[in-house]
N, CA, C and O atoms as a GROMACS GRO file, in nm:
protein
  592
    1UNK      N    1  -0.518   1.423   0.154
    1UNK     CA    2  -0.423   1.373   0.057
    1UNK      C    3  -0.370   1.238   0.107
    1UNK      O    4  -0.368   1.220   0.229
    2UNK      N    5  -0.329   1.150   0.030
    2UNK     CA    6  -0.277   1.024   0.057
    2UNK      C    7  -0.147   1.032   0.121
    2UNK      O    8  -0.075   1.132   0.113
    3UNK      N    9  -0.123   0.952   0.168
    3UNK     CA   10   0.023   0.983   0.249
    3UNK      C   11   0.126   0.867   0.187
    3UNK      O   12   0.216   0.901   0.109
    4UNK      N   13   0.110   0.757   0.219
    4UNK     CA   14   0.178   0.671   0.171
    4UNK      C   15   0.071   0.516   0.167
    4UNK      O   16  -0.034   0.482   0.221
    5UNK      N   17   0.165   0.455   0.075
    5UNK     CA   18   0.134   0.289   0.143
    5UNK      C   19   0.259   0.180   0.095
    5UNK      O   20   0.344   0.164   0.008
    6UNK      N   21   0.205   0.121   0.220
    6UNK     CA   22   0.377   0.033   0.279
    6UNK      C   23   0.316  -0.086   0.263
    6UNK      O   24   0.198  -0.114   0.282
    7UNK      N   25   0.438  -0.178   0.215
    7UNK     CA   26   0.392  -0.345   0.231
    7UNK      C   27   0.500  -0.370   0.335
    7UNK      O   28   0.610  -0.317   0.352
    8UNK      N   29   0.452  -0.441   0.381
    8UNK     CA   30   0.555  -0.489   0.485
    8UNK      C   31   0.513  -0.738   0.468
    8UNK      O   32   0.421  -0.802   0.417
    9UNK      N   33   0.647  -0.783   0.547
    9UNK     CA   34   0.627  -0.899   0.548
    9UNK      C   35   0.606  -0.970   0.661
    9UNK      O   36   0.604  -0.884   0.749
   10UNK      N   37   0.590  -1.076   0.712
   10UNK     CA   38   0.568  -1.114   0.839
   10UNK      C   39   0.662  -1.088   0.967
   10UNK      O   40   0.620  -1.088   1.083
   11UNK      N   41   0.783  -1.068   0.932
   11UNK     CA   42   0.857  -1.021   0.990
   11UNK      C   43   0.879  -0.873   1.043
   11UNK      O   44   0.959  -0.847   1.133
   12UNK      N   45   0.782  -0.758   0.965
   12UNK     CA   46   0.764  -0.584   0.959
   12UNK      C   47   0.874  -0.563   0.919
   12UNK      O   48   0.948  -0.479   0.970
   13UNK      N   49   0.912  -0.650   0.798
   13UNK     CA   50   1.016  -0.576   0.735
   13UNK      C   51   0.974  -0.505   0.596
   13UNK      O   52   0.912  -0.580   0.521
   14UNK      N   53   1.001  -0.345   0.537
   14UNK     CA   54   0.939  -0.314   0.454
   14UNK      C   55   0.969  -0.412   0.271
   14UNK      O   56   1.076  -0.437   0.215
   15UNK      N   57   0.857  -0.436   0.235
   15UNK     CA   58   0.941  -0.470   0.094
   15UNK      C   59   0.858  -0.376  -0.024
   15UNK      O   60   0.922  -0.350  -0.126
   16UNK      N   61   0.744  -0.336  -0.014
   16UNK     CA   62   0.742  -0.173  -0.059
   16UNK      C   63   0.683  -0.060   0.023
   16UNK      O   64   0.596  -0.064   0.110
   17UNK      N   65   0.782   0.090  -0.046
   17UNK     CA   66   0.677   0.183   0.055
   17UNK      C   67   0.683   0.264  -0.055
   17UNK      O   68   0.789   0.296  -0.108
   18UNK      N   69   0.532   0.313  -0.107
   18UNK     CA   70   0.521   0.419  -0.159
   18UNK      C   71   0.491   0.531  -0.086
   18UNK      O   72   0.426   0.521   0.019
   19UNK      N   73   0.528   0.626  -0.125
   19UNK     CA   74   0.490   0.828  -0.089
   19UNK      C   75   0.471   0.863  -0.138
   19UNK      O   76   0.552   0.890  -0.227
   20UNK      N   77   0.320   0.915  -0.142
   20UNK     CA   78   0.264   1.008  -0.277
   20UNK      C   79   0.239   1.142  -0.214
   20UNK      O   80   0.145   1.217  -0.242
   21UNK      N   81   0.372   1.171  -0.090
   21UNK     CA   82   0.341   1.325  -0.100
   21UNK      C   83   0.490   1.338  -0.153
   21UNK      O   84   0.566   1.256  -0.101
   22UNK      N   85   0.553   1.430  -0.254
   22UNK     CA   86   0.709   1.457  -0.270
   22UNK      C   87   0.758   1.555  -0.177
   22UNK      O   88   0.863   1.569  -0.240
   23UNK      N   89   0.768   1.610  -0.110
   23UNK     CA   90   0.762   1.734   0.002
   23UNK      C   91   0.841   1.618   0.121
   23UNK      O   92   0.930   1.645   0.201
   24UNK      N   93   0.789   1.516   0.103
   24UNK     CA   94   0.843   1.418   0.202
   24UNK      C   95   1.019   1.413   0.194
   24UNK      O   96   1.088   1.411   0.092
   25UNK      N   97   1.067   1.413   0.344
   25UNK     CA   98   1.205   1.439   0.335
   25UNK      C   99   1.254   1.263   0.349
   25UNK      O  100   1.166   1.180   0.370
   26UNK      N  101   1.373   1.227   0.339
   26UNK     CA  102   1.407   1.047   0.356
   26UNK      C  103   1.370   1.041   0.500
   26UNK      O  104   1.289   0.957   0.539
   27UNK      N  105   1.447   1.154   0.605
   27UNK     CA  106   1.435   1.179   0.683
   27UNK      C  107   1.294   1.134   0.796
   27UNK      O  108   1.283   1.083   0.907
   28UNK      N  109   1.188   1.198   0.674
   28UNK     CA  110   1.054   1.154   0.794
   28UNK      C  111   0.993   1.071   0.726
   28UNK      O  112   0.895   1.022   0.781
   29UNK      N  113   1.022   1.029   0.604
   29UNK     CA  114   0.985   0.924   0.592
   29UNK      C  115   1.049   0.787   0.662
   29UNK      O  116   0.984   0.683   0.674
   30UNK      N  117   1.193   0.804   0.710
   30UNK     CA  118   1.205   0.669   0.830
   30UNK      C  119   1.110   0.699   0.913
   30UNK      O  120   1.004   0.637   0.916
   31UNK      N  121   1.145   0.814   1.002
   31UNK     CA  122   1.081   0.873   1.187
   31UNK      C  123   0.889   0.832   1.109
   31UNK      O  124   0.826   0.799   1.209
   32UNK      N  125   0.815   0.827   1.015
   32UNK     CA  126   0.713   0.768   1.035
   32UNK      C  127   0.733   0.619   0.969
   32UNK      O  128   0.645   0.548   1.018
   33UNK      N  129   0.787   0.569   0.908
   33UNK     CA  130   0.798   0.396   0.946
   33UNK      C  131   0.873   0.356   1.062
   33UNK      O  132   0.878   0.234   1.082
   34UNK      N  133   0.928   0.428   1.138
   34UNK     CA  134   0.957   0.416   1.291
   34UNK      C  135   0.855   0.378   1.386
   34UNK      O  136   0.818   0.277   1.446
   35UNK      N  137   0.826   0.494   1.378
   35UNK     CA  138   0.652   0.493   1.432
   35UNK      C  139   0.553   0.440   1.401
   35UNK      O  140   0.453   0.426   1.470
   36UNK      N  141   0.572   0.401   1.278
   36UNK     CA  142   0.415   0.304   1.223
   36UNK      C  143   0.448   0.178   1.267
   36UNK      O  144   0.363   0.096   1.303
   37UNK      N  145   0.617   0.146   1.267
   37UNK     CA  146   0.661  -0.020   1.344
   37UNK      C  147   0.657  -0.050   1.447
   37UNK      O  148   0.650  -0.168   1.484
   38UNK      N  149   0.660   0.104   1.563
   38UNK     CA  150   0.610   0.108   1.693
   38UNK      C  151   0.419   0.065   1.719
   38UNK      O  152   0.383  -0.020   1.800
   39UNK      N  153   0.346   0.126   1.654
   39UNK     CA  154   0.229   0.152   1.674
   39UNK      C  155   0.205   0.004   1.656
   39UNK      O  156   0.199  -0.071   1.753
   40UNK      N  157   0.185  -0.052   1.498
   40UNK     CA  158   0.185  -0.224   1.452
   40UNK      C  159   0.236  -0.292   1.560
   40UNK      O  160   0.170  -0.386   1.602
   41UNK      N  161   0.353  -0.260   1.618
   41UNK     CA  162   0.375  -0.369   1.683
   41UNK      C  163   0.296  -0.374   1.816
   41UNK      O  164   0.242  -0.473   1.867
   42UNK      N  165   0.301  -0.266   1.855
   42UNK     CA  166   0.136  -0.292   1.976
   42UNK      C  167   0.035  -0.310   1.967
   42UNK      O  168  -0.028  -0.347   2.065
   43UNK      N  169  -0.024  -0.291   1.848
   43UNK     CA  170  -0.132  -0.326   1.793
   43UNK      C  171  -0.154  -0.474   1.752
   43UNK      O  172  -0.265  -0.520   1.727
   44UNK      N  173  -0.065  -0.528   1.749
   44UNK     CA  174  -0.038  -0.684   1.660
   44UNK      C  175  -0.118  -0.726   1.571
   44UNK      O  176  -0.229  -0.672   1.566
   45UNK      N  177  -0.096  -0.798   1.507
   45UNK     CA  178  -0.133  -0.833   1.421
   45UNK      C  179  -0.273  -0.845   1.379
   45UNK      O  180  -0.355  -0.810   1.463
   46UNK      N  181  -0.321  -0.891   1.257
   46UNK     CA  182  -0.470  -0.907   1.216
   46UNK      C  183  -0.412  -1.037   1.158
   46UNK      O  184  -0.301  -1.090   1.168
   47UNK      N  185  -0.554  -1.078   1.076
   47UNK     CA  186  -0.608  -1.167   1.038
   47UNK      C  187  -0.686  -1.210   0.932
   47UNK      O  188  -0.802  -1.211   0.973
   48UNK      N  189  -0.681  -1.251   0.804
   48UNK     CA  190  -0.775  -1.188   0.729
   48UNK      C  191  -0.788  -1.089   0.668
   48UNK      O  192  -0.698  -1.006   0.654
   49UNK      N  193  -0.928  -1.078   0.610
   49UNK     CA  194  -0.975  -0.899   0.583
   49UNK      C  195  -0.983  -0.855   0.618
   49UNK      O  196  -0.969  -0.748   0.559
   50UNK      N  197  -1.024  -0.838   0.794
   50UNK     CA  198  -1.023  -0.745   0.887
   50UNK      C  199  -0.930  -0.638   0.904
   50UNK      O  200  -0.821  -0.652   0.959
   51UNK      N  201  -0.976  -0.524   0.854
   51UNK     CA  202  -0.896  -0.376   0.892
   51UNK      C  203  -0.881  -0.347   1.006
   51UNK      O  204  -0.957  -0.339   1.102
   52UNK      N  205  -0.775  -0.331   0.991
   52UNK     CA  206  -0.758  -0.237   1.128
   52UNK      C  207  -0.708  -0.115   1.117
   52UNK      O  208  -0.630  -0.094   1.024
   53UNK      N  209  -0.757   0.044   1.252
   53UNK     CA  210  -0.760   0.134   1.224
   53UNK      C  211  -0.633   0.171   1.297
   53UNK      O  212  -0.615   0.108   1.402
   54UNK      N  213  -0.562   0.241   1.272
   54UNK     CA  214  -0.446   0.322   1.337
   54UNK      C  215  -0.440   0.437   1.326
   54UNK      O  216  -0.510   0.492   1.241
   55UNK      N  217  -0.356   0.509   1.407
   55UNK     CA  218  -0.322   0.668   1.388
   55UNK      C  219  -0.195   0.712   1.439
   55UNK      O  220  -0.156   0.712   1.556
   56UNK      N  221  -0.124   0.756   1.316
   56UNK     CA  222  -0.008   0.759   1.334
   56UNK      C  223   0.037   0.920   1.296
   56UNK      O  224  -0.020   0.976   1.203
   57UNK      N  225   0.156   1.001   1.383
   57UNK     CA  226   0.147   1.119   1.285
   57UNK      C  227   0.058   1.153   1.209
   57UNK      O  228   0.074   1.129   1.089
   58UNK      N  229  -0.080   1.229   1.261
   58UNK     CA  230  -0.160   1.267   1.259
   58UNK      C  231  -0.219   1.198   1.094
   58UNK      O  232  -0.278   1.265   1.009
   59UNK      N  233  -0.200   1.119   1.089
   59UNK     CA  234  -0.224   1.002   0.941
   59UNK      C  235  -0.354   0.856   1.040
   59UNK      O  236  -0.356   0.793   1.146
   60UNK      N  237  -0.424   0.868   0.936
   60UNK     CA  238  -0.526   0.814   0.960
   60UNK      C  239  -0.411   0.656   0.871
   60UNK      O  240  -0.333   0.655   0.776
   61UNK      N  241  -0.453   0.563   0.953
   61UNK     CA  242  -0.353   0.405   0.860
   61UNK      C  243  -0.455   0.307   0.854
   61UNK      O  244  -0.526   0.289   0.952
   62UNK      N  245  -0.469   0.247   0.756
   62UNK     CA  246  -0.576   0.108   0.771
   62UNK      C  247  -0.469  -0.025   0.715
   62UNK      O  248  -0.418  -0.042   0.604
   63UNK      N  249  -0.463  -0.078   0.792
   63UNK     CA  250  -0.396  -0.204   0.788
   63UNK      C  251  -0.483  -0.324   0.752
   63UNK      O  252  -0.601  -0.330   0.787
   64UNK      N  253  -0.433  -0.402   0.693
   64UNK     CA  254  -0.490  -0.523   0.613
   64UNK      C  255  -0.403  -0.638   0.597
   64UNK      O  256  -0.305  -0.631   0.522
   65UNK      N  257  -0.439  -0.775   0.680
   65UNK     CA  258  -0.323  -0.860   0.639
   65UNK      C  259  -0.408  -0.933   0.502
   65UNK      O  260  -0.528  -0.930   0.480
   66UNK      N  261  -0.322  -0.986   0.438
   66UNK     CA  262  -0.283  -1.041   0.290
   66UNK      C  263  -0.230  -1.162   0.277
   66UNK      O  264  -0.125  -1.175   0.214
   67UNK      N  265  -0.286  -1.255   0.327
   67UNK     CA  266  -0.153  -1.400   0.269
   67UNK      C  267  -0.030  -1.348   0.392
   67UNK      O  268  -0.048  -1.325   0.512
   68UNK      N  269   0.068  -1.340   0.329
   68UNK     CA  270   0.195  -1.354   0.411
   68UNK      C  271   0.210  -1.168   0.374
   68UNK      O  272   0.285  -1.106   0.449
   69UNK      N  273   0.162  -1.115   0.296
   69UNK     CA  274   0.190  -0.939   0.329
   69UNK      C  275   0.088  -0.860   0.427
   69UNK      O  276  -0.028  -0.869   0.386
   70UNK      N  277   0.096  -0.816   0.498
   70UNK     CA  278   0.063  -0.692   0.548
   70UNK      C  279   0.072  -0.508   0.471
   70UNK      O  280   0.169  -0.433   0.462
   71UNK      N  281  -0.032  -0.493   0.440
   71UNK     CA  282  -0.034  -0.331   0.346
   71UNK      C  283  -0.121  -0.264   0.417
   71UNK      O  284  -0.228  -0.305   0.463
   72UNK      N  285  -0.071  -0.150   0.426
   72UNK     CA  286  -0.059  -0.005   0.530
   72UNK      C  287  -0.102   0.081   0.426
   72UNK      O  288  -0.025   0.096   0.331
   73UNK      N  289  -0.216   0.144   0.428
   73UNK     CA  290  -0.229   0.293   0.378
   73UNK      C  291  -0.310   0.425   0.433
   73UNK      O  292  -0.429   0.444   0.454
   74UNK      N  293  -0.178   0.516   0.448
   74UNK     CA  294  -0.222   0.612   0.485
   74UNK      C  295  -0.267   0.732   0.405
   74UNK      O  296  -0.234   0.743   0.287
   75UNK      N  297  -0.375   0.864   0.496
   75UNK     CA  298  -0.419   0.977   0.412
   75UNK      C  299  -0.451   1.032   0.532
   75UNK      O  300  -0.448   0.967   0.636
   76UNK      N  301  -0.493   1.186   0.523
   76UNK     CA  302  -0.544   1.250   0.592
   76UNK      C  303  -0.570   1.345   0.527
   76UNK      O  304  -0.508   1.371   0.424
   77UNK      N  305  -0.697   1.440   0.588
   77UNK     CA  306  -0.765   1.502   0.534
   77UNK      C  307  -0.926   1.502   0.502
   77UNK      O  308  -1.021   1.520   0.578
   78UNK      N  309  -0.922   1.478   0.372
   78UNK     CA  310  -1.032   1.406   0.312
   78UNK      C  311  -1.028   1.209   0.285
   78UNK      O  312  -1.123   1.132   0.271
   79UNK      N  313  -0.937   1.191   0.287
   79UNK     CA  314  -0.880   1.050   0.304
   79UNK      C  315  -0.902   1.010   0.458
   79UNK      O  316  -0.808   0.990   0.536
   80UNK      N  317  -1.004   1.003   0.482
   80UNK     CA  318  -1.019   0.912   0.601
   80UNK      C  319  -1.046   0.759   0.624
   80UNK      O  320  -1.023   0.685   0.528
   81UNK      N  321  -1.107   0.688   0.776
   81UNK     CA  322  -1.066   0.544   0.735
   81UNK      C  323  -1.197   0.523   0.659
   81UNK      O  324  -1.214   0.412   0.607
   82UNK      N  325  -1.267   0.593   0.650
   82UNK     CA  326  -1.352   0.491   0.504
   82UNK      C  327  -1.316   0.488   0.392
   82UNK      O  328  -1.313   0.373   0.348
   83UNK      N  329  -1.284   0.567   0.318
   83UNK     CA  330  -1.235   0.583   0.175
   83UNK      C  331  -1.089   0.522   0.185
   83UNK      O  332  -1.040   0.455   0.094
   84UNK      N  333  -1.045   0.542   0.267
   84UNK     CA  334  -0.878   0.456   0.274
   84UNK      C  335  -0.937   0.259   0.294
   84UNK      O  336  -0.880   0.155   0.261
   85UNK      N  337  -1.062   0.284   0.357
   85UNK     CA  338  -1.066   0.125   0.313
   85UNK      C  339  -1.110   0.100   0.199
   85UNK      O  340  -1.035   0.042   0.121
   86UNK      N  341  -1.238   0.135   0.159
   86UNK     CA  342  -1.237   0.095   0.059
   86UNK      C  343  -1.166   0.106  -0.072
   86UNK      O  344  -1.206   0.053  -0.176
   87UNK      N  345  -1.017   0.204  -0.056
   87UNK     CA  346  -0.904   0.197  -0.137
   87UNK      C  347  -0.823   0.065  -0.144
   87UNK      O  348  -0.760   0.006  -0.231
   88UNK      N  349  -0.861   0.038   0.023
   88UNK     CA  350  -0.749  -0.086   0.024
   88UNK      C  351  -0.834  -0.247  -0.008
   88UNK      O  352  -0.799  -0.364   0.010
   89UNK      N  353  -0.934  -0.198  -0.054
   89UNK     CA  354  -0.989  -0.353  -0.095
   89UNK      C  355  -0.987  -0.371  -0.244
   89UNK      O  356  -0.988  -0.476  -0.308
   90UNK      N  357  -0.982  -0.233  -0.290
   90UNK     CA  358  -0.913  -0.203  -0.453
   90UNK      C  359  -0.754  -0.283  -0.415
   90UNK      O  360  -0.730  -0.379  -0.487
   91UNK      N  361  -0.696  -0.265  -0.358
   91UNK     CA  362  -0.556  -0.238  -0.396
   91UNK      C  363  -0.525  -0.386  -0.376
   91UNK      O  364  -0.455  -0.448  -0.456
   92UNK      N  365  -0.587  -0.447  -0.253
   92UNK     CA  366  -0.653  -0.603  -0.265
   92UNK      C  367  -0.666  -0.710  -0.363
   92UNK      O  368  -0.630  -0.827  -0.353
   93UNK      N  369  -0.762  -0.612  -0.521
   93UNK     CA  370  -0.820  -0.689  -0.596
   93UNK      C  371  -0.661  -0.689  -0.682
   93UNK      O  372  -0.606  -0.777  -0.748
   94UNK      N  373  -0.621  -0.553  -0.648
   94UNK     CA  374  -0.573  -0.530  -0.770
   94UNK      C  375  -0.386  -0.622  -0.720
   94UNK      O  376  -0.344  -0.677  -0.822
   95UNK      N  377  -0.326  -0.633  -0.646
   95UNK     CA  378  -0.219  -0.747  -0.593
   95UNK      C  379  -0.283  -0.863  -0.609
   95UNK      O  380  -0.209  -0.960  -0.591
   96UNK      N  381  -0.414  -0.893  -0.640
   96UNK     CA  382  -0.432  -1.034  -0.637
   96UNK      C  383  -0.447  -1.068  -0.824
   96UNK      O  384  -0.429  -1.168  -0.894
   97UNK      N  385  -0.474  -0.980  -0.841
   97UNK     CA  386  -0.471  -1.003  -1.025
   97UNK      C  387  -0.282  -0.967  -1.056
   97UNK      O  388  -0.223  -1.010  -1.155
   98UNK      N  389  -0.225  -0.895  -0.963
   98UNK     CA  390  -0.117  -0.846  -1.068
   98UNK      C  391   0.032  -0.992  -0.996
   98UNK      O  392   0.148  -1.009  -1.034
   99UNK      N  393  -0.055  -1.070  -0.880
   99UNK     CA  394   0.021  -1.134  -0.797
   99UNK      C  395   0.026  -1.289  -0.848
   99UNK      O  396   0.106  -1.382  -0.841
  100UNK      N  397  -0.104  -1.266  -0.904
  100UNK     CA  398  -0.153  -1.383  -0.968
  100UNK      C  399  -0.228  -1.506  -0.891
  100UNK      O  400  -0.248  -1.624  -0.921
  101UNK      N  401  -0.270  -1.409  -0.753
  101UNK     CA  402  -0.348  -1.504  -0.615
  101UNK      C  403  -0.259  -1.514  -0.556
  101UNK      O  404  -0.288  -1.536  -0.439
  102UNK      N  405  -0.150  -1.509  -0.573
  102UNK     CA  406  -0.028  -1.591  -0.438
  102UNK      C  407   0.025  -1.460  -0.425
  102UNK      O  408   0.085  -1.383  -0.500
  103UNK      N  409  -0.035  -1.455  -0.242
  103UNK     CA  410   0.000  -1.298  -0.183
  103UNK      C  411   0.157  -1.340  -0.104
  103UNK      O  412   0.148  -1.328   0.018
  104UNK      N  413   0.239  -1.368  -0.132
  104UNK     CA  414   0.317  -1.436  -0.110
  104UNK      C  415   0.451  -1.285  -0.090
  104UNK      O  416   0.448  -1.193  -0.172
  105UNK      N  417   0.548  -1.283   0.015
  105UNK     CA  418   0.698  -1.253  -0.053
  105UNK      C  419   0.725  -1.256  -0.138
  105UNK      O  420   0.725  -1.156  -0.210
  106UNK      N  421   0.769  -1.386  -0.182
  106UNK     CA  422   0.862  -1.386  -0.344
  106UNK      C  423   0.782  -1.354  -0.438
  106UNK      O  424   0.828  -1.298  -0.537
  107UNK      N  425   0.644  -1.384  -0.428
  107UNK     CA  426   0.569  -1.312  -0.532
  107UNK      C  427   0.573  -1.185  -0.569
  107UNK      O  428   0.582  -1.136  -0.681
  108UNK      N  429   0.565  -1.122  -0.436
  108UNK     CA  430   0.583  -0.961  -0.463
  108UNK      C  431   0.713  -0.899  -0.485
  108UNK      O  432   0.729  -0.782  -0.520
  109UNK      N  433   0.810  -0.988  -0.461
  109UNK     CA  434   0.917  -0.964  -0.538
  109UNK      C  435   0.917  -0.943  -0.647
  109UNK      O  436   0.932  -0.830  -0.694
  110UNK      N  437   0.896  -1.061  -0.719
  110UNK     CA  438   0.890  -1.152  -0.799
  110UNK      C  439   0.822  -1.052  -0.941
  110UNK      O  440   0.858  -1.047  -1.059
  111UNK      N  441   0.716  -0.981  -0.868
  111UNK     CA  442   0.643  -0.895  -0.972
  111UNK      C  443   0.641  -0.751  -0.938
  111UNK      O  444   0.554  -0.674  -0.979
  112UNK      N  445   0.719  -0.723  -0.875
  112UNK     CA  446   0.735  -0.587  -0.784
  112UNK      C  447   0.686  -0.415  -0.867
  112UNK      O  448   0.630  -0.313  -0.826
  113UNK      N  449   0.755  -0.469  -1.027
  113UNK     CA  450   0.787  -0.355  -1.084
  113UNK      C  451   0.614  -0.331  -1.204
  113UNK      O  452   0.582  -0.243  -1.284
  114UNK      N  453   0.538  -0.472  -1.152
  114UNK     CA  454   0.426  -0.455  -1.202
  114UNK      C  455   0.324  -0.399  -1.100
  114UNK      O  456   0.220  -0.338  -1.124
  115UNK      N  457   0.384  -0.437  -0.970
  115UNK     CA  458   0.274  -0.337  -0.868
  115UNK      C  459   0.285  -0.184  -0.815
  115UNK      O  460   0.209  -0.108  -0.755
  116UNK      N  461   0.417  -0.177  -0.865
  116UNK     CA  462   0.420   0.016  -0.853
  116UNK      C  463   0.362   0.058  -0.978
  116UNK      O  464   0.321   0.174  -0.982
  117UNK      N  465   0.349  -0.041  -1.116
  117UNK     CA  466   0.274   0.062  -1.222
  117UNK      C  467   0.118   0.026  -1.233
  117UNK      O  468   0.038   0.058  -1.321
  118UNK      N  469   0.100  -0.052  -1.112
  118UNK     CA  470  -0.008  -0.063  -1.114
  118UNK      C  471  -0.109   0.073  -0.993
  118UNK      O  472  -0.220   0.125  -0.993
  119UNK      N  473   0.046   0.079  -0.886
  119UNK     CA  474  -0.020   0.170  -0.778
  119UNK      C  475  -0.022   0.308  -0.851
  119UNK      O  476  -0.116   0.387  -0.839
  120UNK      N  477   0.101   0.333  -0.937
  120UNK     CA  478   0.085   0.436  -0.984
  120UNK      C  479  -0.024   0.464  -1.079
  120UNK      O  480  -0.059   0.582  -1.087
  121UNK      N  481  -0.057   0.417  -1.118
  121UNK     CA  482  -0.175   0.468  -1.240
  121UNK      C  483  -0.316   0.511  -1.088
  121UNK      O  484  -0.363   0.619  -1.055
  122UNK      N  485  -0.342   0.360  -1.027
  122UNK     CA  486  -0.406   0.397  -0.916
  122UNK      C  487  -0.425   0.561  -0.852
  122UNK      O  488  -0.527   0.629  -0.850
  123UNK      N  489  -0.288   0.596  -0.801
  123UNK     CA  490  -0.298   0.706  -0.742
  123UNK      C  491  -0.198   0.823  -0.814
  123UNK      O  492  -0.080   0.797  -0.836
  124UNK      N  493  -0.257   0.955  -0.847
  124UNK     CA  494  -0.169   1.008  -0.906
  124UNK      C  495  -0.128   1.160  -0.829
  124UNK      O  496  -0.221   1.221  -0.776
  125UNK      N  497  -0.024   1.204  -0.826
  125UNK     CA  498  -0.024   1.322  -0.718
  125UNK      C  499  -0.099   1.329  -0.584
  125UNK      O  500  -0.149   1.434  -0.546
  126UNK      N  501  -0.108   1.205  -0.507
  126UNK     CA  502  -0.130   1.213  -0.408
  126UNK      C  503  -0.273   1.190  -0.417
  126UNK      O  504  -0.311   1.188  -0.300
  127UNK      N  505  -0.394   1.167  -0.511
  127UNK     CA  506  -0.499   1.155  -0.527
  127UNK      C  507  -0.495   0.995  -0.584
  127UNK      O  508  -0.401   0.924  -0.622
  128UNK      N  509  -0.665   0.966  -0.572
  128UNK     CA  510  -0.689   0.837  -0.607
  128UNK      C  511  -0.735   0.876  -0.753
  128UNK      O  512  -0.774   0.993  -0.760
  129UNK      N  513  -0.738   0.821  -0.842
  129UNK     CA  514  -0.720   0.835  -0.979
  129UNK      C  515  -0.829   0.774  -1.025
  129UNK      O  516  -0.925   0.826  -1.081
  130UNK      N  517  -0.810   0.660  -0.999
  130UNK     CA  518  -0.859   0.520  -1.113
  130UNK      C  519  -0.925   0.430  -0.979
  130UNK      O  520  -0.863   0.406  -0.876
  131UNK      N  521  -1.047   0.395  -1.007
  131UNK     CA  522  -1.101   0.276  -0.916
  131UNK      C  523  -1.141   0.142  -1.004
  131UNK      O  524  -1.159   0.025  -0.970
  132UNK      N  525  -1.147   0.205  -1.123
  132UNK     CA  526  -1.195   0.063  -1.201
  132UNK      C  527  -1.080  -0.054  -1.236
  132UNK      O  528  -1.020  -0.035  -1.342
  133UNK      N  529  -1.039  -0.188  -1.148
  133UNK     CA  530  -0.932  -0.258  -1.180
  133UNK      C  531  -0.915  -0.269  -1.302
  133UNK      O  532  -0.822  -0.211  -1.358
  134UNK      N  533  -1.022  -0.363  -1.381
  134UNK     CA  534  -0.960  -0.375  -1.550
  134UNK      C  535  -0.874  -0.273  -1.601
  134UNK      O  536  -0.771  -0.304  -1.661
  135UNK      N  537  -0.918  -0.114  -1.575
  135UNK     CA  538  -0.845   0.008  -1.658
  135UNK      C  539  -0.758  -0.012  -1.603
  135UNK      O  540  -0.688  -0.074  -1.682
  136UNK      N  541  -0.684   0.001  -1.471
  136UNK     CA  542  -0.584  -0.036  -1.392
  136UNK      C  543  -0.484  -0.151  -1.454
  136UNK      O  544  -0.380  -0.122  -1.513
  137UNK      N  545  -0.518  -0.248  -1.438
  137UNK     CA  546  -0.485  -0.348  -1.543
  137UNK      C  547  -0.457  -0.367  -1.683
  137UNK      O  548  -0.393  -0.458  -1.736
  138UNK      N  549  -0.515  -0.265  -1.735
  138UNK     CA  550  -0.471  -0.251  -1.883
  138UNK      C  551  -0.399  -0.135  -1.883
  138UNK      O  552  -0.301  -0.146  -1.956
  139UNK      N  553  -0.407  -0.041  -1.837
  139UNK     CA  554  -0.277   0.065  -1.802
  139UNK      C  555  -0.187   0.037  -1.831
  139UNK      O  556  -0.115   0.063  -1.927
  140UNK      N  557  -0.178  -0.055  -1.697
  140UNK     CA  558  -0.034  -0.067  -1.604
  140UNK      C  559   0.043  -0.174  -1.737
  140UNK      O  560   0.166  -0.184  -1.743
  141UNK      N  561  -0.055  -0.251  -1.842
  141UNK     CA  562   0.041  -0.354  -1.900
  141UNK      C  563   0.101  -0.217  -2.007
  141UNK      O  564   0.207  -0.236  -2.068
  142UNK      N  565   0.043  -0.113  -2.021
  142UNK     CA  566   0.076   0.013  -2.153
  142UNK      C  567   0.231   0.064  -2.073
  142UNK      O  568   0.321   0.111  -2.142
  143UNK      N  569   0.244   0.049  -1.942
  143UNK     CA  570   0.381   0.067  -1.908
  143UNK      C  571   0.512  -0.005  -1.938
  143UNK      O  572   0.531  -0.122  -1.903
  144UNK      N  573   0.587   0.055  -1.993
  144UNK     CA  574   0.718  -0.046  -1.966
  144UNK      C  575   0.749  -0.102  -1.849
  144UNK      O  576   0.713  -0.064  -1.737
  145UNK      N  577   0.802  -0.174  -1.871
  145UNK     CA  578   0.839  -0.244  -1.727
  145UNK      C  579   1.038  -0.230  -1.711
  145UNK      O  580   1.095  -0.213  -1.819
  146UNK      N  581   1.087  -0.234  -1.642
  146UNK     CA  582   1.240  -0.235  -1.628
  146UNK      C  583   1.312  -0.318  -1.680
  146UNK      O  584   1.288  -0.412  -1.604
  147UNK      N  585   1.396  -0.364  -1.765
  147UNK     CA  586   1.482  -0.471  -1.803
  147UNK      C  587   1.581  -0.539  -1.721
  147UNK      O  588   1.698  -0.500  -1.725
  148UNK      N  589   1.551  -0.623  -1.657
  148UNK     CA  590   1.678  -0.714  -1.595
  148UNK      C  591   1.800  -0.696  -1.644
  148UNK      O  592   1.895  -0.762  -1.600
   0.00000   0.00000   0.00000
């Protein structure tokens, strides 16, 4: 099952974290971004597309830097690091269409409430759902979005 996935910024500060298990308490969801900020930070950084593999609380993590984001996704189980990568080169295409190319902070600010309905359609109950971006993309525009 999928565990989560975190954006973080150059700094490892979070600016999204999804959890697609609900069972998850607030509780361990800090004590494992504790630990995933411990692990990252000994691990340092990447570069590029280059994945990198981690293991955190028995969570398989593939890390990916992005422009100025860094995105973390974890699974275990049947979610191991292959299928968690090639999730994360989906999730890749799919911040770069919903980001508009500029993997940027303020971007992902900026469009924040279009990339959770984009992750959500992506993954649903803890499963991967949808791999085809366009459907993804046309989904996510069938969502409302939040009103300022």
């Amino acid at each position: 099952m999928l565990h989560s996935l975190v954006v973080l910024n150059d700094d490892q500060y979070v600016l999204l974290a999804r959890y697609f298990q609900p069972q998850l308490t607030l509780d361990a969801r800090r004590q494992f971004e504790t630990h995933l900020a411990r692990v990252c930070t000994q691990h340092g950084g990447g570069s590029g597309v280059v994945d990198q593999l981690l293991c955190c609380e028995n969570q398989f993590v593939v890390v990916r830097q992005m422009g100025e984001l860094r995105v973390l996704l974890a699974g275990n189980d049947e979610y191991d690091e292959l299928l968690l990568t090639e999730m994360l080169a989906l999730i890749h295409a799919v911040l770069l269409t919903q980001l508009e190319k500029k993997l940027t902070e303020a971007s992902l600010l900026a469009n924040y409430a279009k990339v959770v309905a984009a992750v959500d359609e992506m993954v649903q109950q803890g499963h991967w759902e949808t791999t085809d971006e366009p459907a993804i993309e046309q989904m996510s525009k069938l969502r409302p979005y939040p009103v300022k």
